[in-house]
N, C-alpha and C positions, 0 to 999 in steps of 0.2 A: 610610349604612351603619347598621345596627339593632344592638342588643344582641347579636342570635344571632350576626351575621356577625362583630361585633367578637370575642367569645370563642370564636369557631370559628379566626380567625385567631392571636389567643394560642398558639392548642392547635397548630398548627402546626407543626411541625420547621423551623427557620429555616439558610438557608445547608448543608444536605444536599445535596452534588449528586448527580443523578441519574444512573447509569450503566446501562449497556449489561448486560442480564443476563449476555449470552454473556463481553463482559470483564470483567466482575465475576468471574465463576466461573474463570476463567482465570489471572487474577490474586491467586485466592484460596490464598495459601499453606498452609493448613490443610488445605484437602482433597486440592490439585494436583487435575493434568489427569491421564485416564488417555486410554488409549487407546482405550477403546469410549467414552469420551464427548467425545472431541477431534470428531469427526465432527458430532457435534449441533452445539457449538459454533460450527465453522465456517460448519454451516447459517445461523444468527443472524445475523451479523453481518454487517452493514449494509455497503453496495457501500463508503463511501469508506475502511474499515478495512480492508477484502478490496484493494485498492489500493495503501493504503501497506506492507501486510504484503506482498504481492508484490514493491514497491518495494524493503522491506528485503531480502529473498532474492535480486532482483539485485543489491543492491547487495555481498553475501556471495559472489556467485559473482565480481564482477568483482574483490573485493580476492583471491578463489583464483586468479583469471589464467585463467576457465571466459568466453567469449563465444557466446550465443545467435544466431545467424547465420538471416535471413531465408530460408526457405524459394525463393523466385523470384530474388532477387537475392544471391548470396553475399558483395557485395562491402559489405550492409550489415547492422549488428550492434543487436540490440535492448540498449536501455539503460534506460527508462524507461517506466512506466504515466503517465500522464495524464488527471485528470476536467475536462472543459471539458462544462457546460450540464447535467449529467447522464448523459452519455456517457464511456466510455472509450479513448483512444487510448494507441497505443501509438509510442514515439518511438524512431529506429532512423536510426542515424548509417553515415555510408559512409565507407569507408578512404578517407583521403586518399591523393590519386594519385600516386605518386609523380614528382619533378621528370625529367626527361628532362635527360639531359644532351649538351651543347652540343656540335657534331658541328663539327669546325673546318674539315674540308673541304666543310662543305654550302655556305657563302660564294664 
């Protein structure tokens, strides 16, 4: 390493971390979010925050007692986003079936 590279790293901002412009701006209590620019924001941000943020909003509809019910199967309820590889799935639990009960003259 030479003189230039050494005081180029001096001059450096040390331990700043870097964020996300969109949550940056989001998070930024001074200006707040308005509504014509909540949109742009959204655009930004990056699939795995777009993930958990939907994760959170299920998880707000199920403490309301609100369940998202599969389109083809009624008998099964979306609960969770999932990123496995780069992809997103979606995870969707089925009502447990209810026990039948014991029929004493079927014996």
């Amino acid at each position: 390493m030479n003189r230039a590279q050494r005081r180029k790293l001096i001059q450096m901002p040390k331990g700043k971390p870097r964020h996300n412009t969109a949550s940056a701006a989001a998070s930024n209590a001074q200006t707040g979010v308005t509504a014509q620019n909540a949109q742009g924001i959204i655009d930004n941000l990056p699939l795995p925050q777009l993930v958990a943020g939907i994760n959170n909003l299920l998880k707000q509809l199920e403490q309301r007692g609100v369940s998202i019910y599969d389109w083809d199967d009624n008998g099964r309820m979306l609960y969770r986003l999932q990123m496995r590889r780069g992809k997103v799935f979606y995870l969707a639990a089925g009502e447990a079936p209810e026990p039948e009960a014991e029929n004493p003259e079927k014996e």
